[in-house]
C-alpha positions in Angstrom: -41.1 40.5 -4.3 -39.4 42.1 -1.5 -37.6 39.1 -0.5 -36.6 38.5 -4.0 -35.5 41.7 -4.4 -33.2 41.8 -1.2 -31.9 38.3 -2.2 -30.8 39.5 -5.2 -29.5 42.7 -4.0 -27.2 41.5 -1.5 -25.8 38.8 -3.9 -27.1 35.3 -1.7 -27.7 32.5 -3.7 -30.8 30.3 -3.3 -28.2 27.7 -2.2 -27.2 30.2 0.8 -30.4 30.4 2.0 -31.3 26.9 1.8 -27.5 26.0 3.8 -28.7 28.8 6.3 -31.8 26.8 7.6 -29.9 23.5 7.9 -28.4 22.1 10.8 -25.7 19.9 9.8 -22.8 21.3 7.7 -20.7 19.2 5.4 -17.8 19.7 8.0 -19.8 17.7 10.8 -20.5 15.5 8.4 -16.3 14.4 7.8 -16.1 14.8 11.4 -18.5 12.3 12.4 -16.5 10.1 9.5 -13.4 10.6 11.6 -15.0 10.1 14.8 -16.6 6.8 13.6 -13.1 5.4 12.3 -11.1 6.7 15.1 -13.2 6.2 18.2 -13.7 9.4 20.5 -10.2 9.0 22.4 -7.2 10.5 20.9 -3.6 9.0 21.3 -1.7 8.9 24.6 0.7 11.6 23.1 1.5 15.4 24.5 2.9 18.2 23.0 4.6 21.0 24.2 2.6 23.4 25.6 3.1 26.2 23.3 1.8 24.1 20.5 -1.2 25.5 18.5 -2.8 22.2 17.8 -3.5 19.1 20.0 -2.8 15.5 18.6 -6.4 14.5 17.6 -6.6 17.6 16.0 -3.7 17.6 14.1 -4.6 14.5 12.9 -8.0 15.4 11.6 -6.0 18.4 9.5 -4.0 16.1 8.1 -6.1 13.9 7.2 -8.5 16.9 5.3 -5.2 17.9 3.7 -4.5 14.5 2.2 -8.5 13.9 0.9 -8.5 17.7 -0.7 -8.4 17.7 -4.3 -6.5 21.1 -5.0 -3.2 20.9 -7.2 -0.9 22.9 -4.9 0.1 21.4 -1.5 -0.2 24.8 0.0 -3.8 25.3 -1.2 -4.7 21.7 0.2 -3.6 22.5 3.8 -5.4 26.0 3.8 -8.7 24.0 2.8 -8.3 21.4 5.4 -7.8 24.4 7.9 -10.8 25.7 6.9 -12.9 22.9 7.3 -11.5 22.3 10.5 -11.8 25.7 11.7 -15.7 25.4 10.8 -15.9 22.6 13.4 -14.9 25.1 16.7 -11.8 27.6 17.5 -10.0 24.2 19.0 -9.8 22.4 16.0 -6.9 24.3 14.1 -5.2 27.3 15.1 -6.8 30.7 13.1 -3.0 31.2 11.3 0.0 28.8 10.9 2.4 28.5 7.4 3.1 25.3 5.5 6.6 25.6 6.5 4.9 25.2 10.3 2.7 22.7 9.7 5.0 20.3 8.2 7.8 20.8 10.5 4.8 19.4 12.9 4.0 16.8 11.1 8.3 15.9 10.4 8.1 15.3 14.1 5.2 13.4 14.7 3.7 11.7 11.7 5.8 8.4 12.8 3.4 7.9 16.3 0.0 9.3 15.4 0.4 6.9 11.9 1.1 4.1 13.9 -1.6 5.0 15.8 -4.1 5.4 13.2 -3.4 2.3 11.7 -3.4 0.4 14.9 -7.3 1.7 14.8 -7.8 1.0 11.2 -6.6 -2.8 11.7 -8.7 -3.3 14.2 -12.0 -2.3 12.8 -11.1 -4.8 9.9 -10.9 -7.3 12.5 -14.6 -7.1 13.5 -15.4 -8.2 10.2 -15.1 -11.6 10.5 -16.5 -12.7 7.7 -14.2 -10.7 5.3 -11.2 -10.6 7.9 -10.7 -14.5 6.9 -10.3 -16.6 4.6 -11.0 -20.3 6.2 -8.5 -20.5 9.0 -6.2 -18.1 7.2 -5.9 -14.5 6.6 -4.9 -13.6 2.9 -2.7 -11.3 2.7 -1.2 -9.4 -0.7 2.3 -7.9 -0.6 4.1 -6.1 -3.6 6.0 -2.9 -4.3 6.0 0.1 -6.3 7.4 3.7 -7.6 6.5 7.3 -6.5 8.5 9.5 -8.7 9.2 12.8 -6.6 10.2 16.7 -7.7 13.4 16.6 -9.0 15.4 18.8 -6.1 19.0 18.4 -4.1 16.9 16.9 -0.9 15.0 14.7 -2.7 18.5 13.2 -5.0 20.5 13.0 -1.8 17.7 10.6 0.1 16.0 8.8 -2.8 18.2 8.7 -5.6 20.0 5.4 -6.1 23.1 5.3 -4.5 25.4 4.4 -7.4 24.0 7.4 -9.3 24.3 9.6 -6.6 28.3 8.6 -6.5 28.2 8.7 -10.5 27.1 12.3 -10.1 29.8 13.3 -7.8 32.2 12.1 -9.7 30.8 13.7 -12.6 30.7 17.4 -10.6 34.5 16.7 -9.7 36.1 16.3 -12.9 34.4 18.4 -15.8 30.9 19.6 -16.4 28.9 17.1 -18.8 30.2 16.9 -22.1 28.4 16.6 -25.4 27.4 13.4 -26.6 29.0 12.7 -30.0 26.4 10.1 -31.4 22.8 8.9 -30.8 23.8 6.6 -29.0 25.6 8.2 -26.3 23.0 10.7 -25.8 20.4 8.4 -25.8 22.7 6.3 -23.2 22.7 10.0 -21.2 18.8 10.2 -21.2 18.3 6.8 -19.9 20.7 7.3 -17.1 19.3 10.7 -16.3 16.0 8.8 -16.4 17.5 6.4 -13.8 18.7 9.0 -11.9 15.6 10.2 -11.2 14.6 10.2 -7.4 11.7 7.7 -6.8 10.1 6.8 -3.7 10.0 2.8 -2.6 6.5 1.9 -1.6 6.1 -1.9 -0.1 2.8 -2.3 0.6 0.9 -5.3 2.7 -2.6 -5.3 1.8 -5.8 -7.4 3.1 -7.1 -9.4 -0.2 -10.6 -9.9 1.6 -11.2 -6.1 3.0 -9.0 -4.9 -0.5 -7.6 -2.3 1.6 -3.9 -1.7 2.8 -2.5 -2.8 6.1 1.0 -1.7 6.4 3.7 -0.2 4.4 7.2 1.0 4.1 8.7 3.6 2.5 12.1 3.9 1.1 15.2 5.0 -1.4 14.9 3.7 -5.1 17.4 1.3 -5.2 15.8 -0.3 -1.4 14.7 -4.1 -1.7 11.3 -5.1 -1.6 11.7 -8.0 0.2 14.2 -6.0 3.0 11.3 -3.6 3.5 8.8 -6.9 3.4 10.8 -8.3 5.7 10.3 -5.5 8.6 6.5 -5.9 8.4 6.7 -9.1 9.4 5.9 -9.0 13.4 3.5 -6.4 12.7 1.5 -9.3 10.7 -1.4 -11.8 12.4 -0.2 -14.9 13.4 -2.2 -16.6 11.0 -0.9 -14.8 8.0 -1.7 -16.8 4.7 0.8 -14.2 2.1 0.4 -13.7 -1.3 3.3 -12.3 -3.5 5.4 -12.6 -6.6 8.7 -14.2 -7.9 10.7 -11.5 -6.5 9.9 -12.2 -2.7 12.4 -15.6 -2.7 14.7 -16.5 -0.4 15.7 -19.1 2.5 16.1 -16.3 5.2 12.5 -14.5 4.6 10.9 -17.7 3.7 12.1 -19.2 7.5 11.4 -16.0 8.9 7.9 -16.2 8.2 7.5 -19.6 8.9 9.0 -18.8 12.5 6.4 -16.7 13.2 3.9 -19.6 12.5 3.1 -17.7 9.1 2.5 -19.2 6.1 3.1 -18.1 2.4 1.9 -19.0 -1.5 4.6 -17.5 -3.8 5.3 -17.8 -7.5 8.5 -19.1 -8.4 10.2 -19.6 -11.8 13.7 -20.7 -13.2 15.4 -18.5 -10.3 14.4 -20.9 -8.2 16.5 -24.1 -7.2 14.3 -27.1 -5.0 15.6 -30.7 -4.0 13.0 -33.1 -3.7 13.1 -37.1 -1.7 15.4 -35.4 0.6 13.8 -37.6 3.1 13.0 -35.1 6.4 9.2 -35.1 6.6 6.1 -37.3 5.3 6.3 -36.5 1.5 2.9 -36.6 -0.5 2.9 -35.4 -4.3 4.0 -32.2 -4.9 6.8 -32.0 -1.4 9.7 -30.1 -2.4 12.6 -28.7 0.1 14.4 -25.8 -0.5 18.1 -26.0 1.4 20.7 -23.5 -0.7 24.1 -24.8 0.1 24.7 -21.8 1.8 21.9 -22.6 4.5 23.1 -26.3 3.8 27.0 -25.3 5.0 25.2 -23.5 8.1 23.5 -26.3 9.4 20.3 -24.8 9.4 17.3 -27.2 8.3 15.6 -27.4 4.8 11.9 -25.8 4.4 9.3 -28.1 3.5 7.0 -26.9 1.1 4.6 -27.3 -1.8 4.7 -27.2 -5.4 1.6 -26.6 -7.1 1.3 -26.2 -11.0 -1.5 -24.1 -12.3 -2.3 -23.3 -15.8 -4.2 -20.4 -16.6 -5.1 -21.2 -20.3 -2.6 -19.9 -21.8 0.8 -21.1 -19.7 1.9 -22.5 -17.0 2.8 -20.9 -13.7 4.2 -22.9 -10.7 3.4 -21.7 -6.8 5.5 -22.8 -3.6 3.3 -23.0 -0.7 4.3 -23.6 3.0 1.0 -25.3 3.8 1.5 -28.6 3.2 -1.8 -30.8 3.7 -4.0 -30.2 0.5 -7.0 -30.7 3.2 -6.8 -27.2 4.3 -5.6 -25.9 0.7 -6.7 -27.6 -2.4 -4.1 -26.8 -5.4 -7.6 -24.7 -6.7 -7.8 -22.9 -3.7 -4.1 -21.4 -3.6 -4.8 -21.0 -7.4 -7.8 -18.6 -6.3 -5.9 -16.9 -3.6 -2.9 -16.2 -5.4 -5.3 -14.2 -8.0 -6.6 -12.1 -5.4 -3.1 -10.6 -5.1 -3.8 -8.8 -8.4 -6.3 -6.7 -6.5 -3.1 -5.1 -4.9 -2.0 -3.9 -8.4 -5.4 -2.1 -9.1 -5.4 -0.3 -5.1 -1.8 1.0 -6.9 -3.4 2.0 -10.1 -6.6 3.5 -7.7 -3.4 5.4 -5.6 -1.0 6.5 -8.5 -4.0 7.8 -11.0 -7.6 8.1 -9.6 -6.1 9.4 -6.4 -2.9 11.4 -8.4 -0.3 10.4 -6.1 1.6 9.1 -8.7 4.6 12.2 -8.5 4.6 13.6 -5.4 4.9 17.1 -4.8 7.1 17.7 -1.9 10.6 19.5 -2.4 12.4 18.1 0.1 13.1 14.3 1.5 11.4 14.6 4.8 8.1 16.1 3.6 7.6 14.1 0.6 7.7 11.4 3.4 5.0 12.8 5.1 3.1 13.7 2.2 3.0 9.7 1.1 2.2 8.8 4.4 -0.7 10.9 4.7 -1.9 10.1 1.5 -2.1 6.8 2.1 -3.6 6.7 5.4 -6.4 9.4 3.6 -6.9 6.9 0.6 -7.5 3.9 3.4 -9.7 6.1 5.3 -12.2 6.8 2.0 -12.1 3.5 1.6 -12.8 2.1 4.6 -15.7 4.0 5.2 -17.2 3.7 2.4 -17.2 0.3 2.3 -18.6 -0.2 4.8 -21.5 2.0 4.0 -21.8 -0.3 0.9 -24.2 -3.1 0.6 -21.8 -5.0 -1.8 -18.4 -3.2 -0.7 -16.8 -5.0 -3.6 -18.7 -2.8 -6.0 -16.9 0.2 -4.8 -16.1 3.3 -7.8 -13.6 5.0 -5.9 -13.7 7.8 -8.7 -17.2 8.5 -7.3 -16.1 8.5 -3.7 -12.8 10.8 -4.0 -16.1 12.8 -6.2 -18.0 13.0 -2.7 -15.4 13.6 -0.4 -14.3 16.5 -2.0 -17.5 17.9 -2.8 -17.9 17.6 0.9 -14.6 19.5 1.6 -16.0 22.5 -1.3 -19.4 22.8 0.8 -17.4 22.5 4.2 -19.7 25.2 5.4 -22.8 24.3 4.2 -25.7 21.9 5.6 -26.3 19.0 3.8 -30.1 18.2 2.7 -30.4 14.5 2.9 -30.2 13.5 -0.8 -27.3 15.7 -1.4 -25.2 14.5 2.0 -22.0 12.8 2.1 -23.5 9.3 3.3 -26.0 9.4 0.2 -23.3 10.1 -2.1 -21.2 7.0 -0.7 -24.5 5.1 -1.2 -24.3 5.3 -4.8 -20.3 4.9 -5.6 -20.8 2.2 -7.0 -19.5 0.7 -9.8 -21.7 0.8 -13.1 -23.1 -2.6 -13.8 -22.8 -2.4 -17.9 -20.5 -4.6 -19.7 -17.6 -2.6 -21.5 -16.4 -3.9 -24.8 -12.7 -5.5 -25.3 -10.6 -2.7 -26.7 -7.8 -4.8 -27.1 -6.3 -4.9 -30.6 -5.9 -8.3 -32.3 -2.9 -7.0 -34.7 -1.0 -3.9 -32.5 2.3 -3.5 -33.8 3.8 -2.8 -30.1 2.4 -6.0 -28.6 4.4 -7.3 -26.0 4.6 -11.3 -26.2 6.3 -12.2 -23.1 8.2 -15.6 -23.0 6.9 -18.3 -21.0 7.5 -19.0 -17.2 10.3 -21.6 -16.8 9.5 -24.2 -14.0 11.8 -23.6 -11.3 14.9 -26.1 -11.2 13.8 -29.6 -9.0 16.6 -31.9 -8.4 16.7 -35.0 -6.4 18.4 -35.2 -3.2 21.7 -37.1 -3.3 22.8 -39.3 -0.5 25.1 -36.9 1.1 22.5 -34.4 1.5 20.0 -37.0 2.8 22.1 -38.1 5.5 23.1 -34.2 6.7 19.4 -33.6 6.8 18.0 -36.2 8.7 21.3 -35.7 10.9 20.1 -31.9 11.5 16.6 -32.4 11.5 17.2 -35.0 14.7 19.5 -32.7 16.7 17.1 -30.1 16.4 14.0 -32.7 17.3 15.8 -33.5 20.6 16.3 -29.8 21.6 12.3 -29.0 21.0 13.1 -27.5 17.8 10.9 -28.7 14.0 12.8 -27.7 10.6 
């Protein structure tokens, strides 16, 4: 009764006094996480010597920032310091403002990222098994849209650059005037819309792991394929890649393929391939794709492979770089050019579950760092969890953001064993009941989109024959293949 008594008196719960007698807080617990994806040793970096944190441990605040659930950014940051504080006076410094911390991270996020995904690639590698795909490692690439606060830093950087000159020119003459119809203010609020500032996201992604492994980051109106396009050394020399009809193009095509990569794209009308051009042993299905602009430079045609695959519904055509059917059956690049679809629901998993679809940064450089640390966060749940999974393909990640940040609430409490973090990645798993279709047979906003045109195939003329094989032997003599 006594004990009761006193319990209740002082206000301590029965959960205090059950965390009390534990030895292992919540806080270890995302430590050890860390330490297991990270390794023990830190990056070969150095700051100055006035600095309040130290490299590894800045990156384990950042990293508690990016997992906490809290709406304000401010409010994430001071329960990552918290958690990080729990773990020993050296882990985070006892007082330092937002403004601090992300002046910190302005300067060094580019390195210690790098960094951390240098560690993160390699600890897919060791995973043979899911690492490859035969002889080739699959890999997804496609792009997306962050839309950001609506401030002056965040127009100047990310806004396109046509609206930004628009805008100026706008400011110069008069204020905005009123519309006099509908339809010029309905014109105004889809160019405001426009105007917007958005955030470029380019993402390479590992179809087996279904995790990323590389990204840029960029203005609006920045290409996919130009962001693409500086990933490229930073991918395996095996690379088997996966994308869409908007990564076309002679220049990235024989950029991959000089790097001993290989590709499976969809193409469509956009797309203009000669065929009996005469260069290489052609089998059914060789196709050559020599623009006249490549054609006029004397640089050699690309022989590839065009592969028709019908889903049921319609016809969709692929271009493929790897040319004997023996290592790629037209079933097989069929299969692996599905799997690129697992990049739209990581996306879906980043924008929604994860609620990183608007970021929440005022200005240019910090919403920077505030997608780069969310991303590297989101790929460190993952990544773990996984690979506490039996069947990592079963992965909720609703349930697994659910533990993480139950983990960061409890920072300071020990975890009893069915209520610790590795338990609670045990069971994120997907539910195993099969959902109804919702879809409605007679919705009055149904989109019917037209069907895929086959890209344009044209046979070589003679002209074009002889310039080819005249190319294609000069560069034979030198060393060189087309």
């Amino acid at each position: 009764m006594f004990l009761a008594r006193s319990r209740k008196d002082s206000g301590m719960s029965h959960r205090d006094t059950e965390c009390r007698s534990g030895s292992v807080t919540s806080a270890q617990e995302l430590l050890a996480v860390l330490r297991g994806l990270l390794g023990d040793a830190g990056p070969t970096l150095r700051f100055r010597d006035d600095c309040q944190f130290s490299p590894r441990g800045l990156i384990v605040v950042a990293l508690l920032w990016a997992w906490s659930g809290k709406c304000g950014l401010t409010e994430r940051l001071e329960q990552g310091l918290q958690t990080a504080r729990s773990l020993g006076r050296k882990s985070a410094p006892r007082s330092i403002s937002y403004q601090a911390f992300l002046k910190l991270l302005v300067r060094w996020t580019g390195p210690l990222g790098e960094w951390i995904r240098g560690c993160f690639q390699d600890r897919l590698r060791r995973e043979t098994s899911r690492y490859r795909h035969g002889k080739f490692v699959v890999m997804a690439a496609d792009g997306s849209k962050l839309r950001l606060a609506r401030t002056r830093s965040n127009e100047a950087y990310y806004a396109p650059r046509k609206s930004r000159r628009r805008k100026r020119r706008a400011t110069r003459k008069s204020t905005q005037r009123r519309a006099a119809s509908a339809a010029a203010r309905a014109r105004q609020a889809r160019e405001k819309k426009a105007d917007s500032p958005q955030m470029s996201l380019t993402l390479l992604f590992h179809a087996g792991w279904r995790l990323p492994w590389d990204w840029r980051l960029g203005p609006s109106d920045q290409s996919e394929r130009a962001q693409l396009r500086q990933m490229i050394p930073q991918l395996p020399a095996d690379t088997l890649l996966a994308a869409d009809c908007g990564f076309v193009g002679y220049e990235f095509w024989a950029e991959l393929l000089a790097g001993g990569r290989h590709f499976v794209i969809r193409v469509g009308g956009n797309v203009k391939l000669l065929k009996k051009l005469g260069v290489a042993r052609e089998r059914d299905g060789t196709v050559y794709l020599w623009p006249d602009k490549a054609a006029k430079r004397n640089q050699p045609p690309l022989v590839l492979r065009l592969v028709e695959v019908h889903d049921g519904r319609q016809s969709w055509f692929l271009v493929t770089s790897v040319l004997d059917p023996r290592d790629l059956t037209d079933q097989n690049l069929a299969q692996i050019y599905r799997t690129r679809w697992r990049l739209e629901v990581f996306f879906r998993h980043f924008k929604q579950t994860y609620g990183r679809s608007k970021l929440r940064s005022h200005k240019a450089e910090h919403a920077r760092c505030e997608a780069e640390w969310s991303l590297l966060g989101l790929w460190a749940m993952m990544l773990h969890t996984q690979l506490q999974l039996d069947d990592p393909d079963g992965l909720s990640v609703v349930k697994m953001l659910r533990a993480f940040r139950q983990s960061l609430d409890e920072h300071r409490c020990p975890m009893l064993p069915r209520d610790s973090l590795a338990d609670r990645l045990r069971r994120a798993v997907r539910d195993g009941y099969a959902r109804r279709d919702k879809r409605s047979r007679c919705h009055p906003r149904k989109k019917y989109e037209p069907e895929t045109k086959p890209p344009h195939v044209a046979a070589a003329t003679t002209s074009q024959r002889k310039q080819a094989q005249r190319i294609t032997s000069s560069l034979s003599s030198k060393g060189l293949t087309a």
